[in-house]
Structures are given as structure tokens and as C-alpha cells.
C-alpha positions in Angstrom: 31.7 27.9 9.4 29.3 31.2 10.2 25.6 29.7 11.3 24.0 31.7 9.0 26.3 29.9 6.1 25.5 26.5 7.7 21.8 27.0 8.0 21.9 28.1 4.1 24.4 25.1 3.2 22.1 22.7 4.5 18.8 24.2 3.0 20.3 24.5 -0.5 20.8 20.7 -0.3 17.4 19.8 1.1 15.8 22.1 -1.6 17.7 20.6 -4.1 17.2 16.7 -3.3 13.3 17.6 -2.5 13.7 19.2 -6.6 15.5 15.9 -7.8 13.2 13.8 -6.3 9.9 15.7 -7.7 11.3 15.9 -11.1 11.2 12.4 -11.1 8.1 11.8 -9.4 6.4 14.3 -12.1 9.0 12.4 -14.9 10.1 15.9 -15.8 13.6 14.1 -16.4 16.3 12.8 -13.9 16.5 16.3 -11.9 20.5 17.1 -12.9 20.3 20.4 -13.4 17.5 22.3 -11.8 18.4 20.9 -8.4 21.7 22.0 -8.5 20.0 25.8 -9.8 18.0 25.6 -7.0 20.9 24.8 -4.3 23.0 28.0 -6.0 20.4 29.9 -5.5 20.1 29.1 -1.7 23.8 28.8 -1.3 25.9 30.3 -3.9 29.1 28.9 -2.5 27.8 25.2 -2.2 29.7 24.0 -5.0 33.2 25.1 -3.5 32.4 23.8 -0.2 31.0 20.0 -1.1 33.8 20.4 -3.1 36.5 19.9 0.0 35.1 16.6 1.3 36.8 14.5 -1.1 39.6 12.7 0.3 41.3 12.1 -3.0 40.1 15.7 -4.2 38.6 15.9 -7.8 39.5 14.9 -11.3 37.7 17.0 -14.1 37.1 16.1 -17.7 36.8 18.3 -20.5 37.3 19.2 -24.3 34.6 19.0 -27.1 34.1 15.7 -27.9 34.8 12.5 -25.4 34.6 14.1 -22.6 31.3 11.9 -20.8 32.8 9.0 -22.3 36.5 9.2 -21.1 34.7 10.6 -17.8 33.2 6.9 -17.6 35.6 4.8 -18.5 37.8 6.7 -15.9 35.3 5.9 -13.2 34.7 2.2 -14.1 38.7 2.0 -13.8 39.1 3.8 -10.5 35.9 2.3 -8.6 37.3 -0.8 -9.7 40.0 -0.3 -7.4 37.5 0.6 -4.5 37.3 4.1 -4.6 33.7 5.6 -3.8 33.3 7.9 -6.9 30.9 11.2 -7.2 30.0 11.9 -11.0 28.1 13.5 -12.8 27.4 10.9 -15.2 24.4 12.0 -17.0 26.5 14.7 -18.9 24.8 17.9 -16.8 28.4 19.1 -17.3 27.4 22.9 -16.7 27.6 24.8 -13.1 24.4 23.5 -12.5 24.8 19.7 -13.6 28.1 19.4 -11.5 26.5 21.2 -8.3 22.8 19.1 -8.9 25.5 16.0 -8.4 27.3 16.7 -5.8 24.1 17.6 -4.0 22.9 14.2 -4.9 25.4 12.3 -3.3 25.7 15.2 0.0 24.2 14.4 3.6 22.0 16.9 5.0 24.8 18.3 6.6 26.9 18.8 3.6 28.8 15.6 4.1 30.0 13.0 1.4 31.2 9.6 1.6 32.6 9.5 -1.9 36.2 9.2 -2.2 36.9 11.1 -5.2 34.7 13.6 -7.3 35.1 12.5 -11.4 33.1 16.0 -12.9 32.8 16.4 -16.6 32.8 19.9 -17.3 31.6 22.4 -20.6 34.8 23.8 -21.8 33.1 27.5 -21.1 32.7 26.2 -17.4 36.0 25.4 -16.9 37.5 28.8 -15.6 34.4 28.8 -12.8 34.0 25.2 -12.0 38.0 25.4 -11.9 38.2 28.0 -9.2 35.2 26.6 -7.3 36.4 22.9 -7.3 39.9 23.2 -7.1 40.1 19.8 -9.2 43.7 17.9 -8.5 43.8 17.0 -12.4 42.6 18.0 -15.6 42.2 15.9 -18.7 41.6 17.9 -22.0 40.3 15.4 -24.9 40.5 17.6 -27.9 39.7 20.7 -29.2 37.3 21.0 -32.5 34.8 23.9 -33.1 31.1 23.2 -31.6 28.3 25.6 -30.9 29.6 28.5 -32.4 26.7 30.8 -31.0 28.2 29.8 -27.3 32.3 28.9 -27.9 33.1 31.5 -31.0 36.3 30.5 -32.7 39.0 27.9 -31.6 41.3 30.1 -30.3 38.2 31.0 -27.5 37.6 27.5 -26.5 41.2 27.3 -25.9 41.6 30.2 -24.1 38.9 29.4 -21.9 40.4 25.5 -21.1 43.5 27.2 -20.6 42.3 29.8 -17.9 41.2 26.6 -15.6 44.4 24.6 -16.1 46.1 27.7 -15.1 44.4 27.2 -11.6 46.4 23.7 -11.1 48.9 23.9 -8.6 52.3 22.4 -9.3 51.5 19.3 -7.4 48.2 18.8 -9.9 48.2 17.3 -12.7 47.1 18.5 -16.6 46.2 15.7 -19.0 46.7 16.4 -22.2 46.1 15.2 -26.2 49.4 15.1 -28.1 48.2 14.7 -31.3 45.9 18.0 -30.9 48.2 21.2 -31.6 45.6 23.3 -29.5 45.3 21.1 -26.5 49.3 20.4 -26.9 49.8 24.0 -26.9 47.8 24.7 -23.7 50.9 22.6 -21.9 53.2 25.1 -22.1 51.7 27.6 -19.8 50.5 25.1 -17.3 52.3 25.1 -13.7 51.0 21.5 -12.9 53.1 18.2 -13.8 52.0 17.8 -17.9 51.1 14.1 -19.3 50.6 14.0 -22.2 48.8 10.8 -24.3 48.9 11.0 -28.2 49.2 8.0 -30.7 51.9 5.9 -32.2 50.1 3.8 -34.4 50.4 2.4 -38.1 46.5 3.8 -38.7 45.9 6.8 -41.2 43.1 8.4 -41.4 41.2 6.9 -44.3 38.2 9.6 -44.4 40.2 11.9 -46.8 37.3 12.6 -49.6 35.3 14.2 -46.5 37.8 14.9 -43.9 37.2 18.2 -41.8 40.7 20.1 -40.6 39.3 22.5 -38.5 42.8 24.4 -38.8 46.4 23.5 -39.2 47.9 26.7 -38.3 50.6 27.1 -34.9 48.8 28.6 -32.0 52.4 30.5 -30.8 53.5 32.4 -34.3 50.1 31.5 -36.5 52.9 29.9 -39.1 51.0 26.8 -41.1 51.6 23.2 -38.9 53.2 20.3 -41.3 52.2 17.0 -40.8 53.8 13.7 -40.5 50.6 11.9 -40.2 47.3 12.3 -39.5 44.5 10.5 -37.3 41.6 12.4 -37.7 40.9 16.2 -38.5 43.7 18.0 -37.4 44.8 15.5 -34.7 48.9 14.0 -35.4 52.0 14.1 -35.5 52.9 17.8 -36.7 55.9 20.5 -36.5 55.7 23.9 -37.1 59.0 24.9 -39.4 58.3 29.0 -38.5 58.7 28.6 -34.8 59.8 24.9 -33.9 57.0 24.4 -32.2 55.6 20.5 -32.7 54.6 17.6 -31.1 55.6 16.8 -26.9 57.1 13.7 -26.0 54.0 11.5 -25.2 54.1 9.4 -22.0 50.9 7.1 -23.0 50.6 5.7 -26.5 48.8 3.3 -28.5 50.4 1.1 -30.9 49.5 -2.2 -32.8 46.3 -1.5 -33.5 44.0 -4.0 -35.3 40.3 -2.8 -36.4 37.2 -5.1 -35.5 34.5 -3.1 -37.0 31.4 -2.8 -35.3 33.1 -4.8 -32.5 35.7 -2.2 -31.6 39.5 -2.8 -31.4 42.1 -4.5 -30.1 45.4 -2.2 -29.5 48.7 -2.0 -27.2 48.8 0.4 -24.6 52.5 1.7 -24.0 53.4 3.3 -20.5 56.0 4.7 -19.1 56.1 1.5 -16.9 55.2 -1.0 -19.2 53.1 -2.3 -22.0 49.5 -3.9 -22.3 47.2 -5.4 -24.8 43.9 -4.2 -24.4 40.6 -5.6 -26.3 38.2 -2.2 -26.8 34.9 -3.1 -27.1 33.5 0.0 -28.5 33.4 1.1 -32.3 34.7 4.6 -33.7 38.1 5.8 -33.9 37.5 8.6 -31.1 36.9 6.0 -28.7 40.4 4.8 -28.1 41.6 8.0 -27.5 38.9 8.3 -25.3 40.5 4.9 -23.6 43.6 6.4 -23.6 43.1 9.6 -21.4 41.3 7.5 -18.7 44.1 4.8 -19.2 46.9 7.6 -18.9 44.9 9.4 -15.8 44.3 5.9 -13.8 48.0 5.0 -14.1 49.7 8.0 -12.8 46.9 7.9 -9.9 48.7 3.8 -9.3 46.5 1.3 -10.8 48.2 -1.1 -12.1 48.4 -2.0 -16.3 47.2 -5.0 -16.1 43.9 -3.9 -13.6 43.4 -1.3 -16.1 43.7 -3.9 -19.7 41.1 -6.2 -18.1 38.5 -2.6 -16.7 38.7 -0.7 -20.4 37.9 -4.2 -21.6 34.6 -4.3 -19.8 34.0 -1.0 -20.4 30.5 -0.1 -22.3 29.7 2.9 -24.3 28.2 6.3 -22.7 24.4 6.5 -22.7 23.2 7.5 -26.9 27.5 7.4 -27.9 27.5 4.2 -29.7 24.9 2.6 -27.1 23.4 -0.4 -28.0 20.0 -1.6 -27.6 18.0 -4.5 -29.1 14.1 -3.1 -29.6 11.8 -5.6 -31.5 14.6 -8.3 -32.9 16.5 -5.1 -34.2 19.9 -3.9 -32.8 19.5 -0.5 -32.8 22.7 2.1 -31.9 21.8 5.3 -30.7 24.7 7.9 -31.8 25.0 11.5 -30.5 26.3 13.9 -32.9 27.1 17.6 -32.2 29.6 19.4 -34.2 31.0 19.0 -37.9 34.0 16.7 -36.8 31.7 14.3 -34.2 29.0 14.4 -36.9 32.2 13.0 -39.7 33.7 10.7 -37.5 30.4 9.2 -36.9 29.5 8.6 -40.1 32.4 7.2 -41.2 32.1 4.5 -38.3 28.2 4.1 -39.4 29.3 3.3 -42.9 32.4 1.2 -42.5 30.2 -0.5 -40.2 27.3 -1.9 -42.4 24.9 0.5 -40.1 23.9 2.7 -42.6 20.9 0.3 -44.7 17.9 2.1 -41.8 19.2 4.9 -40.3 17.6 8.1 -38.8 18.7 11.5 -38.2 16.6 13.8 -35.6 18.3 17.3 -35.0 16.6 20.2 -32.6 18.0 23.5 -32.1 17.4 23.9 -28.3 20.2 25.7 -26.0 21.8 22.7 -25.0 22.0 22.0 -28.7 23.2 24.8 -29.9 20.6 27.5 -32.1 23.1 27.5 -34.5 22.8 24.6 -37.0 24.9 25.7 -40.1 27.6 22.6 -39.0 25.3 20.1 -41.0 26.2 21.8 -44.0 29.9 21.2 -42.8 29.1 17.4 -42.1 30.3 14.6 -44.4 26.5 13.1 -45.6 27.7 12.5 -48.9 29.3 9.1 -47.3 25.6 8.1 -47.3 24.9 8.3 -50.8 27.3 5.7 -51.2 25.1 3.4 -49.5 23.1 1.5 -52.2 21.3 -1.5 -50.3 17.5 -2.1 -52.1 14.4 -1.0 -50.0 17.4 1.1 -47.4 15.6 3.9 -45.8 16.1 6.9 -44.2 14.0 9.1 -42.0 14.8 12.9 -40.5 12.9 13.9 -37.7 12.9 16.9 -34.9 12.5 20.2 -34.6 14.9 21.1 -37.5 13.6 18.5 -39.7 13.5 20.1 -42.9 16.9 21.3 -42.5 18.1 18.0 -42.2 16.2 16.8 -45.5 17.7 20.1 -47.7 21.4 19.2 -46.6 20.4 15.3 -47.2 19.6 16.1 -51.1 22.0 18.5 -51.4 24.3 15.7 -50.5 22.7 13.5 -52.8 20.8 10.8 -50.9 18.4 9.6 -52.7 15.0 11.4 -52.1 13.2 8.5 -52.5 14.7 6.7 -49.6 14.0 9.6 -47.5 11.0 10.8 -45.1 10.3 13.1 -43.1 8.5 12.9 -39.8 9.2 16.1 -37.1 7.5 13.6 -34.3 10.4 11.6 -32.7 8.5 9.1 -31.1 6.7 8.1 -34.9 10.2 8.1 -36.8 11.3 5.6 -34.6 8.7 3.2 -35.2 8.7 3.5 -38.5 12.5 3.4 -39.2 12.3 -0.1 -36.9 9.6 -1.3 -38.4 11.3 -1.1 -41.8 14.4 -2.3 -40.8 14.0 -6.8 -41.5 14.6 -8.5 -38.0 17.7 -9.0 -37.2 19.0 -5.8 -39.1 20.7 -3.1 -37.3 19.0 0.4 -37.2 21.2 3.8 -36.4 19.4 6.9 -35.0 21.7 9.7 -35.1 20.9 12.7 -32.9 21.6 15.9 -31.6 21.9 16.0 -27.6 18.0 17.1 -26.5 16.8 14.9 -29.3 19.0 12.2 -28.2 17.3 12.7 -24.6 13.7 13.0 -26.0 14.1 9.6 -28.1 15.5 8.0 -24.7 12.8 9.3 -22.7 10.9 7.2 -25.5 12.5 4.4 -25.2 12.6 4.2 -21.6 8.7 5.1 -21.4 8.3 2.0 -23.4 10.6 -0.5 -21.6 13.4 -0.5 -24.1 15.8 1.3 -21.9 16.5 2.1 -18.2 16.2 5.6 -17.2 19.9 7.9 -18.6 20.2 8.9 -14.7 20.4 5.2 -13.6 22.2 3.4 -17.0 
């Protein structure tokens, strides 16, 4: 390595941990982006070369919804078998994030102790953080429109996905959803050795006065996909009668699945070498698929079924999906929300939940939220007018407050359950304080509102800091 490259490699790292650390001196957030701006800056090519001192390589996670919760479950699997794991766990999942972490865990020197890199990554990274990392794997969790201002149509999002598998080599490895006809599709150009997980279940999807199909039409001849059965939104057992196209074979499946409610599930996973009953502790339908790409990932890298039953078992929900936290006698879930199909299957969980009696929704427009907002008028809220406990409430708050009222009386909610407070830190005392003890309270949110009402929280002693939960 050139001196001059060395002498910039290891001043991009000091800048960057000297950034991390005053960010969180000044409280200006956990420092997992700017850092890694700050490194690029110094060193553009510091991201390809921490990338090479993984001695297992690195494993990427992507898709539009599930990816920092597969990401997670994924890691509490492999470092159960000892491996030392670099993540970026936050959900920094752009150029910046991925680089600010890897920089977190480097030596001055640009070396790292960490086995294996686990990397979340935006699906519009992929192509870059694909040729700088040089991952060893790829899972792809699904494929539904989000941020239509920064992805466009589906057909983008899975062109871009598809330009970074294209960078496996055939010794990698592409992890991909069955059941979703656009991630399914993406298999067949891929050069790398294809899993692919899907379901097998009895379950139907039982959200059919509000279900979103984000499209049903065959990628390869654009002929209208018939379905078997469906899971959620366009995700199932399909066949396209035009071009034969139709489900793959699927190497990891769940079957037997029995539904605990707010408690989660229990199901069977079925392998290629075996078969294992697993107890999910985590609510919303989503979530086992979720299970299921980390499950199908950690097996082909050898752990064993039974090692990964008893670590998806243990595993806990991603910091604001489904997390959990008791504030004032109340059980209060915290539940990110982002695009029409997140935003549905949320609700449905919410409702068939009982979580729905005191529930607030804050939404912001920021960039890492999207500017575009017109996806609420996509989103299922009529499911709350359904809800008809006396003295319920329901408050809308951030910077898109208003918005969020219209579409809630447009769906019907009763305006006299509703208020609306813009300050985030004022709705959620007041949407706890109404709540009886020993209720539950949901706060739905969009991603910088979700990190504004946690900065809350944690200012106030509820929660420990995202960066270190």
C-alpha cells in the first residue's frame, strides 16, 4: 500500500472516530453517518479497503422492508456461534452509515478484529456498496414500493438490487424471497449459488378489505401472475400462464404455524437437512419471514438447526420495529412505518392485537423519510375506525401533522377521539397519560420521528441510547 494512501487511510479513521465521539459528547445523535462522511472525504477508498479484513468476508442485507431486523436476528445467530461480528446495527444503511461502522470498529491502522462484516444496505446503495465490499452473500427480503421521490417504480428498485447481486461470484451466495415474484425473478440472472426461502404454510392473508398488491404482473413477459395463495400483498405462491414463469423450488420453509398474538408465533422451520420448531417471540406477520432469511443464511454458513431454534427464540425486536418498553405502568410499542405495505401490515398487527385503544401516529417528511408523503393516502387507516373502545384516543404529531389528521377523517376515525399536537415530546405524554395503567399505548412513526421520540425517551431514562440497544 502507497504511503501517501496509508497516511490518508489512517487519517480518515482518526477523523472519523474523533466525529463519532463529539457527536455524542455534544448528543448530536450516535455519530453513524457523518463520521463515515468525514472518513470518505479523507479516504474515498476506505470502505473497500476495511472491507478486506474480514476473515469470513461480508454478508449484506437488503430489500424494503425487514432488512435491519433480519440483519439482527442474523447476527444474534452467528455471534452465538463465536463469531466477532461488525454491523451496522443502527440502520445507517447508506454509503455513509456502513463506512461510519466499519470505522467504528477499525484500529488506527485500519485493522479489525471482527470476524465477519453483517451490513444492511439501502436497496439504491446496493450497486456501490456491492462493488466496494465485495459481500460473500446477499439476502433480499422483499420488494414493495417506498420513497418514490428516491426509488421511482418497482421495476427500478429491482433493477438496482439486481445490479449488486450481479457482482456475486459463483462461489457467493444470493438469498432470496420465493414468495416475492420480483425478488424471485432477480435469481435468474444471478451467477452465485441461489437459496431461496418462501412459505409453505396453512396461513392466508386475512387483511383482504384493505390489502395492498403492489402489482401482480410477470417481470419476464409483463403477462398478469395467478395466484395459488397469498401471504401478504403480492407475496405467494404464483405462476405466470403467458411465459411459465412461477414460483422456485424453496430450500427453507415454514410450516405449521400457530398465531400468539401480541406474543408472536410458534412455527416449523423445514431445511434441507432437517426440521425445527421454533417459538418467535415477535408480533407481525413480516417478522417470520424476517426469521426465515437469517434462519436460511446461518444454516448454509453451518450452524446447526437446533442452535438456531433455541437463538431466533431469544431473539428481540429491532430498535422502534415492534420494540417494547414499559414508561409509567404503560407498555408502550414503538412501530416504524414507511411505505403503504409496512404502514398495512402494521396496522393489521396493531388491531388484531388489542393495541389500538391509545395510539399515536407522528410522520415528518425529512430525507431519510422520504418528502414524498402521498403513501398515507394508500395506507389501510380505515382498520382503525373499527376500533370502538369508550374514552380510546388518538393523537397525530410531527412535522406533517395535519396531513396525518385529513387522511385520519377521511378514513373515518372519529374526530373526536383525535388531537393534534406537531410537538413529539408533548404527544407522548399526553397519549400515556390517557392510556389507564397497565394499558398498552402504540406510537406509530415514520423513521426521523421514530429517532426524535427515542432521543425522548432516552433523554428521560426510558430507553438506552439506539446506538448501544
Amino acid at each position: 500500500m502507497p504511503l501517501t494512501d496509508r497516511m490518508r487511510l489512517c487519517a480518515g479513521i482518526a477523523a472519523g472516530k474523533g466525529a463519532a465521539g463529539l457527536c455524542r459528547i455534544l448528543r448530536a445523535g450516535g455519530g453513524t453517518n457523518w463520521p463515515g462522511k468525514i472518513s470518505l472525504a479523507i479516504y474515498p477508498k476506505m470502505l473497500s479497503r476495511l472491507s478486506r479484513e474480514f476473515r469470513l468476508g461480508s454478508i449484506m442485507v437488503t430489500g424494503t422492508n425487514g432488512k435491519t431486523t433480519a440483519a439482527k436476528m442474523l447476527a444474534h445467530i452467528l455471534s452465538g456461534l463465536g463469531w466477532k461480528i461488525s454491523s451496522n446495527f443502527t440502520g445507517a444503511n447508506l454509503l455513509a452509515g456502513v463506512t461510519a461502522a466499519m470505522v467504528r470498529d477499525a484500529g488506527l491502522t485500519g485493522r479489525i478484529s471482527s470476524d465477519l462484516a453483517l451490513l444492511e444496505a439501502d436497496e439504491a446503495s446496493v450497486p456501490r456498496l456491492s462493488s466496494d465490499i465485495r459481500p460473500h452473500a446477499i439476502i433480499v427480503t422483499n420488494i414493495f414500493k417506498d420513497q418514490l421521490d428516491r426509488y421511482g417504480e418497482l421495476n427500478n428498485t429491482a433493477a438496482l438490487i439486481g445490479r449488486g447481486l450481479a457482482q456475486l461470484e459463483r462461489d457467493d451466495y444470493a438469498f432470496l424471497n420465493a414468495d416475492d415474484p420480483y425478488v424471485a425473478a432477480l435469481g435468474k440472472a444471478v451467477k452465485a449459488r441461489v437459496v431461496y426461502f418462501g412459505m409453505s404454510c396453512d396461513y392466508e392473508d386475512s387483511n383482504k378489505e384493505f390489502k395492498i398488491t403492489e402489482s401482480r404482473y410477470c417481470r419476464g413477459c409483463g403477462g398478469y401472475l395467478t395466484y395459488k395463495k397469498t401471504y401478504y400483498s403480492h407475496l405467494g405462491d404464483y405462476f405466470c400462464s403467458r411465459c411459465g414463469f412461477k414460483r422456485p423450488d424453496i430450500d427453507f420453509t415454514v410450516a405449521g404455524l400457530r398465531v400468539k398474538g401480541v406474543e408472536g408465533y410458534t412455527l416449523r422451520l423445514i431445511a434441507p437437512r432437517g426440521k425445527v420448531e421454533i417459538d418467535l417471540k415477535l408480533p407481525g406477520f413480516y417478522n417470520i419471514y424476517n426469521a426465515l432469511a437469517a434462519a436460511a443464511c446461518a444454516a448454509t454458513y453451518g450452524a446447526d438447526l437446533g442452535f438456531i431454534r433455541d437463538r431466533l427464540s431469544s431473539s428481540t425486536s429491532a430498535f422502534g420495529r415492534m420494540e417494547q418498553v414499559y414508561i409509567k405502568s404503560r407498555q408502550v410499542f414503538i412501530v416504524l412505518v414507511k411505505n403503504p405495505v409496512s404502514l398495512n401490515e402494521a396496522l393489521h398487527t396493531v388491531v388484531e392485537a388489542g393495541l389500538a385503544g391509545y395510539i399515536m401516529i407522528a410522520v415528518n417528511d425529512n430525507f431519510s423519510d422520504g418528502r414524498d408523503i402521498s403513501w398515507l393516502w394508500d395506507g389501510g387507516f380505515e382498520m382503525l375506525k373499527h376500533k370502538s373502545d369508550a374514552g380510546r384516543k388518538v393523537l397525530v404529531s410531527g412535522i406533517r401533522a395535519e396531513d396525518m389528521a385529513l387522511r385520519l377523517k377521511y378514513a373515518g376515525v372519529d374526530c373526536g377521539s383525535m388531537v393534534v399536537e406537531k410537538d413529539i415530546a408533548k404527544a407522548m405524554e399526553a397519549i400515556i397519560s390517557a392510556a389507564p395503567e397497565g394499558a398498552p399505548v402504540c406510537i406509530m412513526c415514520t423513521y426521523t420521528a421514530m429517532l426524535s421520540l427515542r432521543s425522548i425517551m432516552e433523554h428521560r431514562g426510558y430507553l438506552s441510547r439506539y446506538w448501544e440497544a
